[in-house]
C-alpha positions in Angstrom: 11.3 -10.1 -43.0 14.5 -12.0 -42.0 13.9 -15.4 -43.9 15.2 -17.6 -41.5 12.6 -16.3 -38.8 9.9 -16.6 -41.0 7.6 -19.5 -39.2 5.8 -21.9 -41.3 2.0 -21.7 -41.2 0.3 -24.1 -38.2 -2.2 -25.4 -40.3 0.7 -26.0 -43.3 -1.1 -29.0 -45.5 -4.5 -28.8 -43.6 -7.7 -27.5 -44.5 -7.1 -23.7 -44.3 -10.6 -22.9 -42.6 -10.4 -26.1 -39.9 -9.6 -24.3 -36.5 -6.8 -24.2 -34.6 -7.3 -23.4 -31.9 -11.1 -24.6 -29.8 -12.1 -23.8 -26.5 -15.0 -26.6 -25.0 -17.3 -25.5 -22.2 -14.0 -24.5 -20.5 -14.1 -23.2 -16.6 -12.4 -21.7 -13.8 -12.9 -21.8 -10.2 -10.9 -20.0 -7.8 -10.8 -20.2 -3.5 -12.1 -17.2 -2.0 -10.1 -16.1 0.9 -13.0 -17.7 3.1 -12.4 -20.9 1.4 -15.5 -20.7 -0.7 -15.3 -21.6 -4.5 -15.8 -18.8 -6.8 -16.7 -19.2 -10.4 -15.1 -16.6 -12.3 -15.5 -18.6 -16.0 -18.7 -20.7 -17.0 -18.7 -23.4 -19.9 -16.8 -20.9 -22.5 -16.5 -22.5 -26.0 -15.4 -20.9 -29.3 -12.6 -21.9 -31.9 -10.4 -19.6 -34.4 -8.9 -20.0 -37.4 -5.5 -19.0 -38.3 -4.7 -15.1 -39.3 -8.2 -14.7 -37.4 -8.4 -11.8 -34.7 -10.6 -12.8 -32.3 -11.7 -10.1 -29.5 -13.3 -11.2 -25.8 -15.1 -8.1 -25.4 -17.0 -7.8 -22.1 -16.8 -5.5 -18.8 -14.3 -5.2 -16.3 -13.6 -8.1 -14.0 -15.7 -10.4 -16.0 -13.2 -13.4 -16.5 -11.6 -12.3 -19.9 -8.4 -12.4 -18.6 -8.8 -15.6 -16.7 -9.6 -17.2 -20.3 -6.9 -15.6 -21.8 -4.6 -16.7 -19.3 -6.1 -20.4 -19.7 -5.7 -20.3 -23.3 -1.5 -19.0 -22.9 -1.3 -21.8 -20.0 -0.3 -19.2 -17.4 -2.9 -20.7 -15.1 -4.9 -24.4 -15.1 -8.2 -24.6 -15.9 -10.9 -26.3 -13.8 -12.9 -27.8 -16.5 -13.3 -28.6 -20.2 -10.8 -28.5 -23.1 -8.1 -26.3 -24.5 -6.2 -27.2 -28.0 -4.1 -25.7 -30.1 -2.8 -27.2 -33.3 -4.3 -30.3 -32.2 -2.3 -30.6 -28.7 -4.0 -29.9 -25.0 -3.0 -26.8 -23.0 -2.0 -28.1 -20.0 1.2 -25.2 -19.2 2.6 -22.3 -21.1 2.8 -22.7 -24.8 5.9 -22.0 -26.5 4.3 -21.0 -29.9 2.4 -18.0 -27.9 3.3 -14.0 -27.6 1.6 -12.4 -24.8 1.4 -8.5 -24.8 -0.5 -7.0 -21.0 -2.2 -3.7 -20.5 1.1 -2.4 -18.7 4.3 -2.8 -20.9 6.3 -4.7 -18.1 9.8 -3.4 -19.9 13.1 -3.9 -17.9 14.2 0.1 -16.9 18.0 -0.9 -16.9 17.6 -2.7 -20.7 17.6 -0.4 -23.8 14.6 -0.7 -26.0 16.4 -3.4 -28.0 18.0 -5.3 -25.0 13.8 -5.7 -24.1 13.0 -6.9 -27.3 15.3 -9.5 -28.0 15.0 -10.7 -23.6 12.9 -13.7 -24.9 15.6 -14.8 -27.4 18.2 -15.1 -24.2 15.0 -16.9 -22.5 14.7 -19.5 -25.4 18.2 -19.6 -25.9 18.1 -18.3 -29.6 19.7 -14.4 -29.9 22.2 -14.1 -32.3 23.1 -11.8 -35.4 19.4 -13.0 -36.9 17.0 -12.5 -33.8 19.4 -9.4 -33.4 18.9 -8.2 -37.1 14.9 -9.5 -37.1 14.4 -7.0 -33.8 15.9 -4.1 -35.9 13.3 -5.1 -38.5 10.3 -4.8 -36.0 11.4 -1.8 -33.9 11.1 -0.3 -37.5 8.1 -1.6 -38.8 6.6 0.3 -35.2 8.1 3.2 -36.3 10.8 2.7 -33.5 13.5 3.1 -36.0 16.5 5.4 -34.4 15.5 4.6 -30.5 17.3 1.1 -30.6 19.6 2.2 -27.8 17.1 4.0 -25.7 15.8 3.3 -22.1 12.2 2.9 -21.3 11.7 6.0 -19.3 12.9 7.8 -22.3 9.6 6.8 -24.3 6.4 7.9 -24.3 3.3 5.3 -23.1 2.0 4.3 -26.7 5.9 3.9 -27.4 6.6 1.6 -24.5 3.9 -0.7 -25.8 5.2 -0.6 -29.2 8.3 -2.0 -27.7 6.4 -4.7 -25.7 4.5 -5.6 -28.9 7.8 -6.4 -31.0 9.3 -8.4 -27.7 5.8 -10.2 -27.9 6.6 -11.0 -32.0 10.4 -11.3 -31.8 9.7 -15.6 -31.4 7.8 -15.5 -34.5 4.7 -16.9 -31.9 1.5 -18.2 -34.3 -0.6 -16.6 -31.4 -0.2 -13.4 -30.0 -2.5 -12.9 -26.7 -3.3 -9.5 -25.9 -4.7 -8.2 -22.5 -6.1 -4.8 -22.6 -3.0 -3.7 -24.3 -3.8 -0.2 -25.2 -6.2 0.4 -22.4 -4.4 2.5 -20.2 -2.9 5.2 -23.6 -4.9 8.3 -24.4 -8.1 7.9 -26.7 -5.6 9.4 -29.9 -2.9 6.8 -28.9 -4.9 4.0 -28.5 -6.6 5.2 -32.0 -3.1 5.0 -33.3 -2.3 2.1 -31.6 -5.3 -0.2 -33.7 -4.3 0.8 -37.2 -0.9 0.4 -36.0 -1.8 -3.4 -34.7 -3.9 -3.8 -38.2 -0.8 -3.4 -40.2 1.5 -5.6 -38.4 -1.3 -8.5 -38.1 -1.6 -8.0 -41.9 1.8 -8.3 -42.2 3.0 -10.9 -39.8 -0.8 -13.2 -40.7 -0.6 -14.1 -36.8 -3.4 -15.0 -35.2 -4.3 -12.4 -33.0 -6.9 -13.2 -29.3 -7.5 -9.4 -28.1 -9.6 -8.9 -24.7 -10.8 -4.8 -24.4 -13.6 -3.2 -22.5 -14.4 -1.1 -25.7 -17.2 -1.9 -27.9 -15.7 0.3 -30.2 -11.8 -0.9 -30.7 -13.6 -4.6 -30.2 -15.5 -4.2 -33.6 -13.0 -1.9 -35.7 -10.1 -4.7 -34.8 -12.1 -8.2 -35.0 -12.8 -10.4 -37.5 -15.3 -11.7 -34.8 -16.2 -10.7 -31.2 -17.1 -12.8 -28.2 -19.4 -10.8 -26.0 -18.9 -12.2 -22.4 -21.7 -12.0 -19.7 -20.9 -10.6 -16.2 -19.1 -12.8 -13.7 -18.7 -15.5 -14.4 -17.9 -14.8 -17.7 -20.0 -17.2 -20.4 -20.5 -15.9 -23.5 -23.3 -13.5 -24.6 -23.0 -13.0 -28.1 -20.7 -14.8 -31.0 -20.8 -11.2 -33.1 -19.5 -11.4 -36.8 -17.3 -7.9 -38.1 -18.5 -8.4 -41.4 -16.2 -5.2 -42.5 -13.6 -6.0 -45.3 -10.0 -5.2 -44.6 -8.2 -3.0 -44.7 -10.1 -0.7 -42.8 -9.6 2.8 -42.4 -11.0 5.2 -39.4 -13.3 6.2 -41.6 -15.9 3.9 -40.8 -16.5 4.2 -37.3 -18.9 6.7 -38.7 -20.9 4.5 -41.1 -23.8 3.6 -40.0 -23.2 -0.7 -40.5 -20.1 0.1 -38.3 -22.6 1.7 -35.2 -25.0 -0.7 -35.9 -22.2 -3.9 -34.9 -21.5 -1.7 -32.0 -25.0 -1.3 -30.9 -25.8 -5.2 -30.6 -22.4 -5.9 -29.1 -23.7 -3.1 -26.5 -27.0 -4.3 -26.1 -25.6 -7.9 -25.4 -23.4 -6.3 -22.6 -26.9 -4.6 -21.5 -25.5 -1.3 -22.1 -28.1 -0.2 -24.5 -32.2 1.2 -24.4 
């Protein structure tokens, strides 16, 4: 990796398992079109550590989003506390990559045009974000489509290229919304161990929310089962699965038994 994009560690000179990052009885209520309050998120607490992947696991329209969004400061929260590295969220956080389920890629932008958009944002692109992007596209196996269009690539592609234009900031955080939840069952399998490499790579600090019990445990160091709306949490489940970890062990039998009590805390299970 390009030295000069290489961000120092959050917690640099602090206690390496302190948090940092803490959710406290956090909520969310939203105006119905009636003008009645709806709550869509109920007293949700639960820290991380840094390098930690953290997945809100839970069913569709449950509020994992809404937290999500809370927690990138795309959207104010009605209640409780959000911190990272010690300051409030209170707006978008500029140490934060954000990757949603569609890829969101500008059509008229080649592949690394899209990746390096933030830098222009910032302003920061020059010959090292430019030479940094070249680095990621490769380490997605992107190598040799640099100057291609989005239409060109496949699905799993496209979100390869939205996952290097979430990292190209160097963010300590990377948010991810159902990335991989619209990609075939052998993408999205590819997609995981593709994610595991760059997380152990890049050490960032990775908040995942998925409807599947099974990508939820083969990804997390530890998954937050939410309830159904509004979304509190359910379960605080442990992956207590060394890495790295290879597709083998969705067969073993400690591997079905962390999915069976995430299911049965979703109600899912007999």
């Amino acid at each position: 990796m390009n030295e000069q994009l290489i961000r120092m560690p959050m917690g640099a000179g602090q206690d390496p398992d302190a948090p940092i990052g803490q959710l406290e009885k956090v909520n969310k209520v939203f105006l119905s079109k009636k003008g009645d309050d709806v709550i869509a998120v109920q007293d949700v607490s639960f820290s991380f550590r840094e390098g930690e992947f953290i997945s809100l696991l839970g069913p569709s329209g449950c509020g994992k989003t809404t937290v999500l969004k809370m927690m990138g400061g795309l959207i104010e929260r009605t209640g409780g506390a959000i911190t990272i590295a010690g300051s409030d969220v209170s707006g978008p956080y500029p140490d934060v990559g954000m990757v949603f389920q569609a890829p969101t890629l500008m059509p008229w932008r080649s592949v690394l045009d899209n990746v390096l958009f933030p830098m222009e944002v910032l302003p920061a692109k020059n010959k090292a974000s430019r030479e940094y992007a070249m680095e990621l596209l490769n380490m997605v196996g992107l190598h040799g489509f640099e100057m291609s269009r989005p239409n060109q690539l496949s699905g799993g592609m496209q979100q390869r290229v939205a996952l290097c234009r979430a990292l190209i900031h160097n963010p300590a955080i990377l948010l991810m919304d159902e990335p991989f939840g619209a990609l075939d069952e052998l993408t999205r399998l590819e997609m995981n161990a593709l994610l595991l490499d760059v997380r152990q790579k890049m050490k960032t600090t990775v908040i995942f929310v998925t409807h599947s019990i099974s990508e939820a445990v083969y990804l997390s160091d530890t998954v937050y089962v939410f309830s159904k709306r509004p979304a509190s949490i359910a379960l605080e489940l442990n992956i207590d699965i060394p890495y790295p970890r290879s597709s083998e062990i969705r067969y073993g039998e400690h591997f079905n038994n962390l999915k069976y009590r995430a299911g049965e805390a979703l109600g899912i299970t007999r």
